[in-house]
C-alpha positions in Angstrom: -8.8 6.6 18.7 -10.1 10.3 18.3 -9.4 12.0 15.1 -6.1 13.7 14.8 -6.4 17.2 12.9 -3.6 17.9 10.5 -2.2 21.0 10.3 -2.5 23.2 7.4 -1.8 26.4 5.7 -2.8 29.1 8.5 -2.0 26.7 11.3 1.1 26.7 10.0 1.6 30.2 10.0 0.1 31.1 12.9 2.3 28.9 15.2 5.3 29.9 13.6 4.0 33.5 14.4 3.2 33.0 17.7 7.0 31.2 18.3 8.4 34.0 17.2 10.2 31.6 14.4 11.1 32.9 11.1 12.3 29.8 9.3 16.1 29.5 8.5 17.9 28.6 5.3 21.0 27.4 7.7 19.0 24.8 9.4 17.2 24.3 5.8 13.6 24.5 8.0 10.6 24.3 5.1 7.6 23.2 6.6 5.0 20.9 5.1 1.7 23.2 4.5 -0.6 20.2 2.9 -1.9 17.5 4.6 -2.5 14.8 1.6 1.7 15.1 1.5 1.7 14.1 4.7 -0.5 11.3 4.4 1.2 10.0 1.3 4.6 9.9 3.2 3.0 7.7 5.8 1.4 5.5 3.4 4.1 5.4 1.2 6.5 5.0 4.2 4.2 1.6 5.7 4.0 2.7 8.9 1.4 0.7 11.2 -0.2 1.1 14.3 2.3 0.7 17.3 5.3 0.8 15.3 8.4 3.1 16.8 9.5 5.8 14.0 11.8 7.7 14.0 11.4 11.5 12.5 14.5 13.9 11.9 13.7 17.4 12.5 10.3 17.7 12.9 9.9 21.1 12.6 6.2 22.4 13.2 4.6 19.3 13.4 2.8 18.3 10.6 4.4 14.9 9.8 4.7 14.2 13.1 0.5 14.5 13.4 0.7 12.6 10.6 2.6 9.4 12.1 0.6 9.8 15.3 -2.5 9.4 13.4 -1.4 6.3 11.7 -1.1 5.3 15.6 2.9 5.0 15.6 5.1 5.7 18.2 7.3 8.4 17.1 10.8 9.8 18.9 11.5 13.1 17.3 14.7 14.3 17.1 15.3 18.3 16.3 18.4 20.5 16.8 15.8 23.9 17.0 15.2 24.0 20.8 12.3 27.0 20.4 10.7 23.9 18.0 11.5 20.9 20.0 10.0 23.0 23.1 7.1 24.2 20.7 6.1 20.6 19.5 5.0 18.9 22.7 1.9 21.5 23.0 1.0 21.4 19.7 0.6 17.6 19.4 -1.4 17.9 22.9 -3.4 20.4 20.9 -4.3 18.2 18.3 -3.7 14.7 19.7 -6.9 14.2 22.2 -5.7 12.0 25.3 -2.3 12.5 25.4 -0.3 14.5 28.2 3.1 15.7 29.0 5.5 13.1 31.1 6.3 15.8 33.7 9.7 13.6 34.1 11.2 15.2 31.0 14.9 14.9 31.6 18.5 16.5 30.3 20.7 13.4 29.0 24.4 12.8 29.3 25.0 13.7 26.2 23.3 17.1 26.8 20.0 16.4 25.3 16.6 17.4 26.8 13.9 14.5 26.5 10.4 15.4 27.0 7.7 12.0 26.5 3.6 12.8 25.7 1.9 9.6 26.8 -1.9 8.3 26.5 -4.1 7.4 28.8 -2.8 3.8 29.1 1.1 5.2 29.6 2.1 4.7 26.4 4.7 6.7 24.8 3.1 8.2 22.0 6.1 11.0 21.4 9.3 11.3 22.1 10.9 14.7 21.9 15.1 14.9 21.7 16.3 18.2 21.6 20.0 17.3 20.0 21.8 17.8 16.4 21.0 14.7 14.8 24.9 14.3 13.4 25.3 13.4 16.9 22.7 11.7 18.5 24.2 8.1 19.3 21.3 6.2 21.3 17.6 6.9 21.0 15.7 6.8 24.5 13.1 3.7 24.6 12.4 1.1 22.2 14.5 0.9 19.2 12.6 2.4 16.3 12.2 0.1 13.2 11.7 3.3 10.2 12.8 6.3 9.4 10.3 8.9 8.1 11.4 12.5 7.7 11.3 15.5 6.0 14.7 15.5 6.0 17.2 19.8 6.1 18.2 20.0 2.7 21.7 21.6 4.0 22.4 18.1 6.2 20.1 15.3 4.2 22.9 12.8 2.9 24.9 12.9 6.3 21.7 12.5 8.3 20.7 9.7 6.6 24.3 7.8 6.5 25.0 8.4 10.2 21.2 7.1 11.0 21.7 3.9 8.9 24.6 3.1 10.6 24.0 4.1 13.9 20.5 2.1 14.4 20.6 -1.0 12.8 17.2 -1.7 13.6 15.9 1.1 10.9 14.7 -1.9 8.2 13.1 0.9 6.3 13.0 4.5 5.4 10.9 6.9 3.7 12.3 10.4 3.5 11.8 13.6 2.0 15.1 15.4 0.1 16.0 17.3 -2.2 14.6 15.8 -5.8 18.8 16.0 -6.8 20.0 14.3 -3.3 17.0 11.6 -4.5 18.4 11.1 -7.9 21.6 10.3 -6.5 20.7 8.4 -3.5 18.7 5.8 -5.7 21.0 6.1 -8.6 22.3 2.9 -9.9 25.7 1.8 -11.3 26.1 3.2 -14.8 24.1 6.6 -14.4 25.7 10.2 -14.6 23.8 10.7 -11.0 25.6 7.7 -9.5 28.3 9.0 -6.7 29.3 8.1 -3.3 26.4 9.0 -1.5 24.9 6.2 -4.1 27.5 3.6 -3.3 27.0 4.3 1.0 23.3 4.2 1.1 23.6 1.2 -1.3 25.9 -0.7 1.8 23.0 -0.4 4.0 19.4 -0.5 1.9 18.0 -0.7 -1.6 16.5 2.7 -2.5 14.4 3.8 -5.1 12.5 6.9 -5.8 8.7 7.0 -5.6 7.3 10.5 -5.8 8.5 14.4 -6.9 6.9 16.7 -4.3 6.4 20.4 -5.6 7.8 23.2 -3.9 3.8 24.4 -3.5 3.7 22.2 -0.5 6.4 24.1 1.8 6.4 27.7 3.5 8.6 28.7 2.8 8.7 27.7 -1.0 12.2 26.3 -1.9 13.7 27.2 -5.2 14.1 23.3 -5.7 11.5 20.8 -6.2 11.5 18.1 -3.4 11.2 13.8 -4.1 10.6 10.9 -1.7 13.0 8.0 -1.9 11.9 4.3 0.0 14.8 3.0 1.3 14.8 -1.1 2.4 17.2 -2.7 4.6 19.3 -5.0 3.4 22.2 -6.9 4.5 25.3 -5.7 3.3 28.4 -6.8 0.8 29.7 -10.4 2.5 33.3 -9.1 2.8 36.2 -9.6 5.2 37.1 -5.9 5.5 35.4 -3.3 7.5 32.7 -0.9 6.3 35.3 2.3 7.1 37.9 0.2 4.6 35.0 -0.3 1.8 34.0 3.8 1.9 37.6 4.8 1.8 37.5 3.4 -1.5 34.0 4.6 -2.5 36.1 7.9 -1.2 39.1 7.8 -3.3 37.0 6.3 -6.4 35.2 9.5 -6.8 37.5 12.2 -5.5 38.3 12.9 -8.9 35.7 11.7 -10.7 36.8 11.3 -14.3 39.8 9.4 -13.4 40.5 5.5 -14.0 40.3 3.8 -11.0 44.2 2.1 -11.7 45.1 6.0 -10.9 42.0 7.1 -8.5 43.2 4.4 -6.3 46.4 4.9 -6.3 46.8 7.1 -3.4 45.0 4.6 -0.7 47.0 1.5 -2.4 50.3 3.0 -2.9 50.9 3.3 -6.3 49.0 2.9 -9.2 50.3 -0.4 -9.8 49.0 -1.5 -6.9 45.8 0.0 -7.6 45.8 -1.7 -10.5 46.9 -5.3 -9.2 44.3 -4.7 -6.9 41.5 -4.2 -8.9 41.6 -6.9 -11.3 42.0 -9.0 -8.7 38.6 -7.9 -7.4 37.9 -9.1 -11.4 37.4 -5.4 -12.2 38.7 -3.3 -15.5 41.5 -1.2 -13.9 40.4 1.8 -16.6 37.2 1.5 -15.6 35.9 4.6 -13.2 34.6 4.5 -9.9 30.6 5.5 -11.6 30.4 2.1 -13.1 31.7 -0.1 -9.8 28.5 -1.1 -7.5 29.1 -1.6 -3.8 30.0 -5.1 -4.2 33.2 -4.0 -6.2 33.7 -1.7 -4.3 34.0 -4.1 -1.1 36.1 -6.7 -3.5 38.7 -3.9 -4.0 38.8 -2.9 0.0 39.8 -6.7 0.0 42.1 -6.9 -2.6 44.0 -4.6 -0.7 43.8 -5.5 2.4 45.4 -8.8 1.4 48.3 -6.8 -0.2 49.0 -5.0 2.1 52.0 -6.4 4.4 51.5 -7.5 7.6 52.8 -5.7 10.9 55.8 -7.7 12.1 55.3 -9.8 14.5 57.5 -10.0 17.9 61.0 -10.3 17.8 60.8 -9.6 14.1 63.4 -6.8 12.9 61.5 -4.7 10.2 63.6 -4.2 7.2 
């Protein structure tokens, strides 16, 4: 395969300036400027040759360049349509061999699709112009990682709706916000520990593995930037339903500092209830939702499900 150049610095620049695109703090765009990021994010992230990634809002480019020169496959999903429109001719720019599907196509769901291919056919890129919050099937194979810069504005709901959405994601490597990392690989226990902690921990193991310094983005964020590996996993054995298990994570943390015996009292009916329910999951009713893991969490959802009355059945006169 050729050699793929990466973009840097005054590439950057100059296609931004040429796009007529002055980056956005509502669509939280802050392009990567240095390629060794890039290349650690790939490494870091185990991508190998053939393998169909998926990127969230790809932005200029750059880590997109830097999957297709680890030889993946990448579908690319941004909500910017000047960018998604803009990205197609600069991977043909830097990609040698590789050529626009002329059958790009508008979906049901209102996105555009537009596919670069190789000289053999194969999809090398996959463009989806669409909000990621709603994208609900991905056009061709189903891609087995996620590696993205992720929006700092939209990073924890992004991630959630992706892990649920594609159940063949078996691993992640994303770049957030280095506070949205401490949380999102926080364990039990930890003043960072929250629900976005408890979700993630549902579907994957995650664990931080790098800070990235604001040097690396144009614009510069105020914020440093970390990447967290995330590792699929199968989730809590329970006989209640994911929605039923975050409802608690929900009402566990809506006010933080509370007991759980009174944080759950609204979903189980009383705080007696909340109570009952909790020990039975063999939990400390004044213990707080920050030191309950996701397995507690999904032992609670069933505690309650249990006491919870059932409908009446037919011909049955409810009291």
């Amino acid at each position: 395969m050729s050699a793929i150049t990466l973009l840097g610095p005054a590439q950057i620049r100059a296609l931004a300036q040429r796009a007529g695109i002055r980056p956005t703090k509502t669509l939280g765009q802050n392009f990567v400027i240095d390629a060794g990021t890039v290349r650690k994010i790939v490494r870091q992230a185990d991508v190998t040759p053939g393998e169909r990634v998926v990127e969230v809002g790809p932005g200029l480019g750059s880590l997109t360049l830097g999957l297709l020169e680890a030889d993946a496959d990448v579908v690319a999903v941004e909500i910017d349509p000047v960018l998604a429109r803009l990205l197609p001719q600069t991977v043909v720019a830097h990609v040698p061999g590789l050529t626009v599907d002329t059958a790009a196509s508008t979906q049901d769901d209102g996105s555009r699709t537009v596919v670069l291919r190789d000289g053999d056919g194969r999809a090398r890129l996959t463009v989806v112009t669409q909000d990621a919050l709603t994208v609900t099937a991905l056009p061709g194979p189903p891609p087995t990682a996620l590696v993205a810069n992720l929006p700092y504005n939209v990073s924890v709901p992004v991630l959630l709706t992706f892990l649920e959405r594609f159940d063949s994601l078996q691993r992640g490597l994303i770049m957030v916000q280095a506070e949205v990392a401490d949380r999102l690989a926080a364990p039990p226990g930890s003043r960072t520990y929250g629900v976005p902690s408890a979700k993630v921990a549902w579907y994957a193991a995650a664990r931080r593995t790098a800070t990235v310094g604001r040097a690396v983005f144009w614009p510069a964020p105020h914020v440093d930037s970390a990447l967290v590996r995330l590792d699929r996993r199968e989730p809590p054995a329970a006989t209640v339903s994911r929605r039923e298990v975050f409802a608690v994570v929900d009402a566990a943390f809506a006010q933080r500092r509370k007991m759980l015996r009174s944080a759950l009292a609204g979903i189980a009916g009383s705080s007696a209830a909340a109570e009952s329910a909790v020990r039975a999951a063999g939990l400390d009713p004044q213990s707080r939702g920050e030191q309950v893991d996701v397995v507690g969490f999904a032992r609670i959802a069933e505690a309650l499900e249990i006491a919870r009355p059932a409908p009446p059945g037919p011909g049955t006169v409810s009291p």
